[in-house]
Structures are given as structure tokens and as C-alpha cells.
C-alpha positions in Angstrom: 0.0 0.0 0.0 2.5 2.6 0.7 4.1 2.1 -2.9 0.8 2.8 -4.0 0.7 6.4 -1.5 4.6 6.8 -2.8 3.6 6.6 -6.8 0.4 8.9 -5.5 2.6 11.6 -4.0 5.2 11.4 -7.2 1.9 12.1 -9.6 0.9 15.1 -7.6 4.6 16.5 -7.1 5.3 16.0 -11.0 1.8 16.5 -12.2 2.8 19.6 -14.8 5.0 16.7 -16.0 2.3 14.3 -16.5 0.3 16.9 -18.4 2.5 16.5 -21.5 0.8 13.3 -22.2 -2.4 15.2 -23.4 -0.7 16.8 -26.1 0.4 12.8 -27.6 -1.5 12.2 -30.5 -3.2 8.5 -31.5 -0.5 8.1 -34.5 2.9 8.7 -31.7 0.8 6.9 -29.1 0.2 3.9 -31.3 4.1 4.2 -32.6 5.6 4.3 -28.8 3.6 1.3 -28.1 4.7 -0.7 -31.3 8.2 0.7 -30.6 7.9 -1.1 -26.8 6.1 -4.2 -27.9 8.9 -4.8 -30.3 12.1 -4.0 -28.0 10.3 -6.4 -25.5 10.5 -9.0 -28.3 13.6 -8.3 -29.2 15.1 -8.5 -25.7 12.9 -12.0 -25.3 15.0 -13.6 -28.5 18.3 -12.2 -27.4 17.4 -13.6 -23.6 16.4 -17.1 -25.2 19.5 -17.3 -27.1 21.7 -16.3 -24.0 19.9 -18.9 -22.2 20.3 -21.6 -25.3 24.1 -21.5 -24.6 23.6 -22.6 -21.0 21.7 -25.3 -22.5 18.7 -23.8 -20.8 15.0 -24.2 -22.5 12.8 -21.4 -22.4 9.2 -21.8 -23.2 8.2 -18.2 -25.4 5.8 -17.7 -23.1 8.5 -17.7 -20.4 10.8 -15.7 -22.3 8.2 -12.8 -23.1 7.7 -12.6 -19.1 11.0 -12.4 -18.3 11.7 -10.0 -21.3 8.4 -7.9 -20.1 9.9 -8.0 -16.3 12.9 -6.5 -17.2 12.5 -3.8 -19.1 9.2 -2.8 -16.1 12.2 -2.9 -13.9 14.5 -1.3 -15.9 12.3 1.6 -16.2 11.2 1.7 -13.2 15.1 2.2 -11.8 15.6 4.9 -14.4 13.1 6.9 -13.7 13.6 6.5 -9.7 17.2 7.7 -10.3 15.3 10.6 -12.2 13.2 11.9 -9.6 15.7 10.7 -6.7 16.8 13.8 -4.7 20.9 15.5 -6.0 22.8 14.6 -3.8 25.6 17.8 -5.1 
């Protein structure tokens, strides 16, 4: 729950931010999430073939999870490092 209350306060202390996403249009949106769906692909075949030469099977289901896990995390680390406080 208090994740939830953190991401809460981070909205309303960045909210000008957020705003900018009005001004997408259905064409960008539609290219952003093509431009995702296929790095998460991409990352799953590169992951399956670094896990081939550990003679480990993935099912592509498995793979996509992993892939989609990732890149969530990924992200999220990013963007903490973002709005983390300066330390100079």
C-alpha cells in the first residue's frame, strides 16, 4: 500500500509533467507502443539465445515474461534515479 501512496505523491509532485501526455496524438501513441512491444521481443530472442548457450530451455511464453519483467524494472530504476533527490 505505501508504494501505491509513494507513486500517489510522485503524480501530484510532478503533475505539470504528467500533463504533456495530453498533447500525444493516437498516431505517436500507437508508434511508442509498437516501438515497446517490439524492444520487448527483441530483448525476449536475445534472452532465449543467451539462455540456449547454458543449454537452458525457455518456453516463449516464459521468455516474453522475463523480457516484459525486465524492461518494467529497468524503467522503473531509471526513472527512480530521475526523480531521486541531488545529492551535489
Amino acid at each position: 500500500m505505501s508504494s501505491g501512496l509513494n507513486n500517489l505523491f510522485k503524480f501530484a509532485k510532478h503533475k505539470d509533467e504528467f500533463l504533456y501526455l495530453r498533447e500525444i496524438s493516437a498516431v505517436q501513441f500507437f508508434i511508442i507502443t509498437a516501438v515497446v512491444i517490439a524492444s520487448i521481443i527483441t530483448n525476449a530472442s536475445k534472452l532465449k539465445a543467451l539462455a540456449g548457450s547454458y543449454n537452458i530451455k525457455l518456453k516463449n511464453g516464459e521468455v516474453l515474461g522475463l523480457s516484459s519483467i525486465t524492461t518494467s524494472l529497468n524503467n522503473f530504476f531509471s526513472r527512480r534515479v530521475l526523480f531521486s533527490p541531488r545529492i551535489i
